[in-house]
Structures are given as C-alpha cells and as structure tokens.
N, CA, C and O of each residue as an XYZ file, in Angstrom:
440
protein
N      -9.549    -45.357    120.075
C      -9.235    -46.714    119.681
C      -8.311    -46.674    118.467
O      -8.777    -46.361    117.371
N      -6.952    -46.995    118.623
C      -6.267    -47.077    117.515
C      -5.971    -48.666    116.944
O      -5.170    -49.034    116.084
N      -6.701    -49.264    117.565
C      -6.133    -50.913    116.542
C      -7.355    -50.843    115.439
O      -8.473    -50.328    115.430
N      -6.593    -51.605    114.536
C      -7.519    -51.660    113.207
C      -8.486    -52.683    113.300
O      -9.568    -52.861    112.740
N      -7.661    -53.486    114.372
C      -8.863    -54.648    114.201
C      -9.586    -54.598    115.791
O      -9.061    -54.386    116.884
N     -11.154    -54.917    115.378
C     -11.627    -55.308    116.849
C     -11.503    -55.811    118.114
O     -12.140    -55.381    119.076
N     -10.862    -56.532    118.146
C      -9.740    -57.102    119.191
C      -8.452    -56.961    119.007
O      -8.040    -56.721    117.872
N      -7.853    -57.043    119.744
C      -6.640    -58.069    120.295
C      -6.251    -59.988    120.386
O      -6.542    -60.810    121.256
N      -5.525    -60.131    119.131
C      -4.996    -61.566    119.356
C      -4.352    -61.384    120.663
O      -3.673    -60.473    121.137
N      -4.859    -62.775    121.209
C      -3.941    -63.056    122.373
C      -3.388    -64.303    122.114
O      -4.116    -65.295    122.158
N      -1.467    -64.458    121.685
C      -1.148    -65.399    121.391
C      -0.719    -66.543    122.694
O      -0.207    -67.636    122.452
N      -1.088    -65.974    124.301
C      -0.947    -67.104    124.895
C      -2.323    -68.239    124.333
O      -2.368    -69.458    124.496
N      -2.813    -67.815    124.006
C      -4.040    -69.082    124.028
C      -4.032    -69.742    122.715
O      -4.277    -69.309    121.589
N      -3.691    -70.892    123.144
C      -3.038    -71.854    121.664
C      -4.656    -72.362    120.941
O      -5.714    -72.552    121.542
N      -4.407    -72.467    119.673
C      -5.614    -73.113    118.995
C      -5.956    -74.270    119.213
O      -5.100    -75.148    119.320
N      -7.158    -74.513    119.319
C      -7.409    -76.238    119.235
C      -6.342    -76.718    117.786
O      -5.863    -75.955    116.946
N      -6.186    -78.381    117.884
C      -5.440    -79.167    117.407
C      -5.844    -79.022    115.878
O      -5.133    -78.855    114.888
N      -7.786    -79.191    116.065
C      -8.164    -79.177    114.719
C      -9.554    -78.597    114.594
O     -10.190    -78.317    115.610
N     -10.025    -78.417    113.443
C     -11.265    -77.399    113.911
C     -12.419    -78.411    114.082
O     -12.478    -79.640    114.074
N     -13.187    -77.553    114.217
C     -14.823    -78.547    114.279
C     -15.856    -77.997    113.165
O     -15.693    -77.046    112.401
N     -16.608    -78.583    113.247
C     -17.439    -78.205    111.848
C     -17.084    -78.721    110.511
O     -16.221    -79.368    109.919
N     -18.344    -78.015    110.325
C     -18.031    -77.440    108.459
C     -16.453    -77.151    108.065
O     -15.708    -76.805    108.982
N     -16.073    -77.245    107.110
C     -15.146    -76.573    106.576
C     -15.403    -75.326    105.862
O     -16.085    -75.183    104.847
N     -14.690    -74.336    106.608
C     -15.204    -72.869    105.879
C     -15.368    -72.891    104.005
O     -14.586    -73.662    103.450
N     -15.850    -72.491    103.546
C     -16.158    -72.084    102.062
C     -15.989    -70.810    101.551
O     -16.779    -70.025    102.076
N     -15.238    -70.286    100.699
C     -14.932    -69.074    100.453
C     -15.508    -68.818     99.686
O     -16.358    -67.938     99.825
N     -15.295    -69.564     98.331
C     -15.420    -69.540     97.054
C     -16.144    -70.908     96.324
O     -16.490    -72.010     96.749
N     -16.177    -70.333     95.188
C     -17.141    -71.749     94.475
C     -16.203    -72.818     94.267
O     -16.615    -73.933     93.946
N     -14.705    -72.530     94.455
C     -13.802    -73.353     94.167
C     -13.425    -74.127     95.299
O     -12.843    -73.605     96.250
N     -13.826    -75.798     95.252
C     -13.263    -76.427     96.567
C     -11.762    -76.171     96.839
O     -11.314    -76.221     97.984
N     -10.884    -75.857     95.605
C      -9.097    -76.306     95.768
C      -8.753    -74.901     96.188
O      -7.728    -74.715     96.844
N      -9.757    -73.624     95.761
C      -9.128    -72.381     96.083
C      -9.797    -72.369     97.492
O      -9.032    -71.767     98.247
N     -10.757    -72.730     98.063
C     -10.812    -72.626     99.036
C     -10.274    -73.246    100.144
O     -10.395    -72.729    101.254
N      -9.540    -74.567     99.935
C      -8.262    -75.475    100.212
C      -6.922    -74.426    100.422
O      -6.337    -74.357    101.502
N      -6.682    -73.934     99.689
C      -5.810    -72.932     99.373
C      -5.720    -71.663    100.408
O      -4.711    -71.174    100.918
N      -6.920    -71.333    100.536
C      -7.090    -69.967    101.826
C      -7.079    -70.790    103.019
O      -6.824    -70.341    104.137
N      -7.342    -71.924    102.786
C      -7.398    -72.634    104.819
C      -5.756    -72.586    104.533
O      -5.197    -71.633    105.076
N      -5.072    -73.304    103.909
C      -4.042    -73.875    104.385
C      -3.058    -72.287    104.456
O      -2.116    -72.251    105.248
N      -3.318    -71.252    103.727
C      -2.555    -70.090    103.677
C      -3.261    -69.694    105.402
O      -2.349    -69.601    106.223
N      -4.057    -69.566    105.742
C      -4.542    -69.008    107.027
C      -4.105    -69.758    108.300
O      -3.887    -69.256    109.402
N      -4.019    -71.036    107.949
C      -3.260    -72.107    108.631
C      -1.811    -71.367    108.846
O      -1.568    -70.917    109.966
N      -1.194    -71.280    108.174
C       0.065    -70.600    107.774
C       0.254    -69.065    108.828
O       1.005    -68.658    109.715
N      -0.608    -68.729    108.277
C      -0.263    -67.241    108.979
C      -0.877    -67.285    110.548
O      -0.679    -66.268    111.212
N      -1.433    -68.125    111.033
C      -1.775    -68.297    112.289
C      -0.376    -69.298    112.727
O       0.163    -68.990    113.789
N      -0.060    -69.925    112.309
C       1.126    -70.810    112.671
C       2.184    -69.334    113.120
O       2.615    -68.791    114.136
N       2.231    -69.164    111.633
C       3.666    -67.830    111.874
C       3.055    -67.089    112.728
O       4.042    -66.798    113.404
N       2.067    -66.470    113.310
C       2.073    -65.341    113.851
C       2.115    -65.778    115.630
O       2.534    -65.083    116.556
N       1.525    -67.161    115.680
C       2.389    -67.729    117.660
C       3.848    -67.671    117.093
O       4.398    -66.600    117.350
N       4.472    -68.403    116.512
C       5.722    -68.490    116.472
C       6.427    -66.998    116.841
O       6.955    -66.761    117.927
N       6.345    -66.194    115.898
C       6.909    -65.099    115.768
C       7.000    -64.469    117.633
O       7.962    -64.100    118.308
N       4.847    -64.645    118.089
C       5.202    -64.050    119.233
C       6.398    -64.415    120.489
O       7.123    -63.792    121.264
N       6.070    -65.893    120.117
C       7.028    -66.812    121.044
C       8.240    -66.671    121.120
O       8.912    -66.755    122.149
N       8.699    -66.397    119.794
C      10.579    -66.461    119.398
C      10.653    -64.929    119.935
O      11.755    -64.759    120.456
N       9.762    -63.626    119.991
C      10.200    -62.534    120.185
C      10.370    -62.304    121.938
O      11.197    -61.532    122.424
N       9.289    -63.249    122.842
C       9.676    -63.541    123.723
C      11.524    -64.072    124.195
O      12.559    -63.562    124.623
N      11.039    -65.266    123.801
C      12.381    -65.739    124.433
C      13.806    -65.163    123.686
O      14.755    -65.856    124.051
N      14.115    -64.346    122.969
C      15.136    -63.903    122.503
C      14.769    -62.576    123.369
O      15.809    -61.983    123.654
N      13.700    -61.979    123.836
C      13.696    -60.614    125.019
C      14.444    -61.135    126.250
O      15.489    -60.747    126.773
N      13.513    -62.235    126.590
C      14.351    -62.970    127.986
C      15.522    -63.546    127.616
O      16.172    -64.015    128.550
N      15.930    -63.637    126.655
C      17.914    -64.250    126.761
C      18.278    -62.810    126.923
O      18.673    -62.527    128.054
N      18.237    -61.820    126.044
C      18.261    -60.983    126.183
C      18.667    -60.531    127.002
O      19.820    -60.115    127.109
N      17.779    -60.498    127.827
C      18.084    -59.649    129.302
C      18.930    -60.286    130.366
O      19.457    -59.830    131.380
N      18.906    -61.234    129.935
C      19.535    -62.091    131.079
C      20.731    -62.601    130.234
O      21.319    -63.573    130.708
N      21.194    -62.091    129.034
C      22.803    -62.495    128.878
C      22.833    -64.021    128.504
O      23.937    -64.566    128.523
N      21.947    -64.617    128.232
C      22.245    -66.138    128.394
C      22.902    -66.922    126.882
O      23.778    -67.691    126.487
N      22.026    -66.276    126.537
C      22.537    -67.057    124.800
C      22.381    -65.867    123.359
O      21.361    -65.402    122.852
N      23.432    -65.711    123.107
C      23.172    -64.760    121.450
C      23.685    -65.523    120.226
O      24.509    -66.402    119.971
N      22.692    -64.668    119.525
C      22.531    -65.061    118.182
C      23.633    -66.311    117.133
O      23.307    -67.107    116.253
N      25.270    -65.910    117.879
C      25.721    -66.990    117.120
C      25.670    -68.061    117.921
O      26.027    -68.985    117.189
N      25.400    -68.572    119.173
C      24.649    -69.990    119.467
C      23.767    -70.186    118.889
O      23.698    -71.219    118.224
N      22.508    -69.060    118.920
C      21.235    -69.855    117.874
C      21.780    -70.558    116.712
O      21.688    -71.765    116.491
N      22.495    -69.459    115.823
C      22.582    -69.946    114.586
C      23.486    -71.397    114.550
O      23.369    -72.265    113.685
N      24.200    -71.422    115.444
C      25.345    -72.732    115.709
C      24.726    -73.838    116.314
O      25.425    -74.816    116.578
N      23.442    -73.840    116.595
C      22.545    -74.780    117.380
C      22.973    -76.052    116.515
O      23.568    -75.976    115.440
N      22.484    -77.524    117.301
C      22.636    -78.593    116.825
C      21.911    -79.635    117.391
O      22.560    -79.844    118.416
N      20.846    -80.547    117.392
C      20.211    -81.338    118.586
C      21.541    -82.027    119.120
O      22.572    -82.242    118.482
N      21.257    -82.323    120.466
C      22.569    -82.970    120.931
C      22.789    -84.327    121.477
O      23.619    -84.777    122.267
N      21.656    -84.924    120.727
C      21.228    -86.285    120.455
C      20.288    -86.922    119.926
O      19.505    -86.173    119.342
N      20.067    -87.833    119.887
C      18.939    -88.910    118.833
C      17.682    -88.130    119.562
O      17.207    -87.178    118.943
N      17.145    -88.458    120.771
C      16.087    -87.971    121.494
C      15.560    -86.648    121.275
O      14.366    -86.482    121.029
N      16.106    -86.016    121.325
C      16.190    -84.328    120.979
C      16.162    -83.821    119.546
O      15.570    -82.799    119.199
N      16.875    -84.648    118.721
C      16.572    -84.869    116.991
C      15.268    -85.178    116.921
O      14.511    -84.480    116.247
N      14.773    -86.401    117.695
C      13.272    -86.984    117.105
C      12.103    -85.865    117.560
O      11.084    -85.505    116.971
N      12.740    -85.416    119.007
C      11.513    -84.415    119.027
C      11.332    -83.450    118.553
O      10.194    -82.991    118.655
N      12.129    -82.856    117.978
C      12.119    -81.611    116.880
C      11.685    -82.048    115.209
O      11.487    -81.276    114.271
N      11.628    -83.366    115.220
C      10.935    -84.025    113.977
C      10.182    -84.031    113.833
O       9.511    -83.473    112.965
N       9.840    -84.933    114.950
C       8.107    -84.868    115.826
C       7.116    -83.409    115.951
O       5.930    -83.686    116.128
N       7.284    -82.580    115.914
C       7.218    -81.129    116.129
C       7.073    -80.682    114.236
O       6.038    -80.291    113.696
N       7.964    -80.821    113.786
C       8.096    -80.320    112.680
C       7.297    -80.617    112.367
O       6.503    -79.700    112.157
N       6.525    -82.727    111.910
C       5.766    -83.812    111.318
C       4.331    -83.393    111.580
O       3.412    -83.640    110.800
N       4.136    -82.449    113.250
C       2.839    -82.238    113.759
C       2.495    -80.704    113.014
O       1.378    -80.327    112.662
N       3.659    -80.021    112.897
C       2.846    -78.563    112.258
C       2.690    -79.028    110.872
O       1.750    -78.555    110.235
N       3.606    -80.035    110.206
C       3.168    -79.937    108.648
C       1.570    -80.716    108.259
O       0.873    -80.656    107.246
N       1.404    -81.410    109.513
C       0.085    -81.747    109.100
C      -1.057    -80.914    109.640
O      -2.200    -81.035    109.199
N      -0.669    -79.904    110.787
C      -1.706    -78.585    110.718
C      -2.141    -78.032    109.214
O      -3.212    -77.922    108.616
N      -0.730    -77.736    108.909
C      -0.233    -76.717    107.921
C      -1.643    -77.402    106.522
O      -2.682    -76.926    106.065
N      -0.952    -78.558    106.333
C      -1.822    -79.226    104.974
C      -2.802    -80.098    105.166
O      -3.152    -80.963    104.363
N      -3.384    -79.828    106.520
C      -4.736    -80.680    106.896
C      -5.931    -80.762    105.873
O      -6.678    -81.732    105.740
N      -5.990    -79.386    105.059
C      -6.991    -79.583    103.917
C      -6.741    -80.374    102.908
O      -7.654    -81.078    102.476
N      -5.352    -80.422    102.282
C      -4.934    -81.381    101.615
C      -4.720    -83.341    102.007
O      -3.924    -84.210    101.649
N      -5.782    -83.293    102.800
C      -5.586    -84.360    103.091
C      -7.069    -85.304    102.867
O      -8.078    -84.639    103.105
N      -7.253    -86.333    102.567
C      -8.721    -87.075    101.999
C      -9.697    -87.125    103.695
O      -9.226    -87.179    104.831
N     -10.850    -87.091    103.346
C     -11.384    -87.288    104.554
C     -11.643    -88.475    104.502
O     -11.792    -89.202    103.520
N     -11.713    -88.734    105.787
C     -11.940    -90.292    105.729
C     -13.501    -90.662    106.754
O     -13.680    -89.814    107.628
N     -14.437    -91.654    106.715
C     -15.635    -91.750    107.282
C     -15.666    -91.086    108.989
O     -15.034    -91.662    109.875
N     -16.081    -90.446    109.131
C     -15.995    -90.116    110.975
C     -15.740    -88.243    111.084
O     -16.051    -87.280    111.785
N     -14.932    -88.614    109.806
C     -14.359    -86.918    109.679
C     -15.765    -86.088    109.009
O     -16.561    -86.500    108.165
N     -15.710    -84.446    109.916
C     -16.504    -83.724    109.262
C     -16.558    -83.649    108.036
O     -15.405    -83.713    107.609
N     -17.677    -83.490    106.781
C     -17.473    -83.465    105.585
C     -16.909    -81.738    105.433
O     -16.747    -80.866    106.286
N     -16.707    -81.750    103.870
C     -15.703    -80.381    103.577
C     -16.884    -79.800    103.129
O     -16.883    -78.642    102.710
C-alpha cells in the first residue's frame, strides 16, 4: 500500500450543497474554527476543480480542439453566458464563506 492516506478521493462524486449537523469544532475558538471550515471548504473546492480542469485540458488535448492561447483569450460571448458564470462564481463564494454567514432560525446551530 503506497497511498498515505486510507482511501482514495474520488472526485467524480460531488459534495452535498451543504452539510448537515453540528458544525465541526476544532478549537475553543468559534472564529478559528470558522477559519478551518472555510480553509477546508477551500481546499475541497480546489481539489474537484483542479481534477476537472486536468481532465478536460487531457481531452482537448488529445483531440486537438482548443490550446492554451484560446483559454487564455476566452470571453463569455454574451449576456446569458456572462450571467451564468456569475451565477457559478456567486454559488461557490457562498460555499466558500458559508461559516461566515449568521444563522438564521431553522438552520443547524454552530
């Protein structure tokens, strides 16, 4: 067995939206422990991304379709296509800083 860790991430299987429960507790500190969700938030975000983008730049790849100076020259190529990449952006930043956010009655307590 050479992996360090006990499993294998498997990044086809996307996370639920939001968690359930408790809010984990690290530390005696509510804001530092605010701090490790939203950093873990983070590195679970980056680490689908990463798998995803290493995908589809294998498959352009291979198939010749698009290099690097289209990526970088990309542009939405209309209003519709702008909003959904907003939309997208608006939904990970509130993954991202979900701890930073007040709970409100209904919501699990922290």
């Amino acid at each position: 067995m050479n992996d360090p860790l006990p499993f294998r991430a498997d990044p086809a299987q996307p996370a639920p939206p939001a968690a359930r429960g408790r809010r984990p507790e690290f530390t005696d500190d509510p804001m530092l422990d605010r701090l490790y969700s939203v950093t873990l938030a983070l590195v679970a975000e980056l680490a689908v991304t990463r798998a995803r983008l290493d995908t589809v730049e294998r498959l352009l790849d291979r198939r010749s379709v698009v290099g690097a100076e289209d990526i970088e020259a990309y542009r939405p190529a209309d209003a519709a296509e702008a909003e959904a990449r907003s939309r997208l952006h608006a939904e990970y930043l509130e993954r991202v800083f979900r701890e930073f956010t007040p709970v409100t009655r209904g919501d699990a307590p922290r």
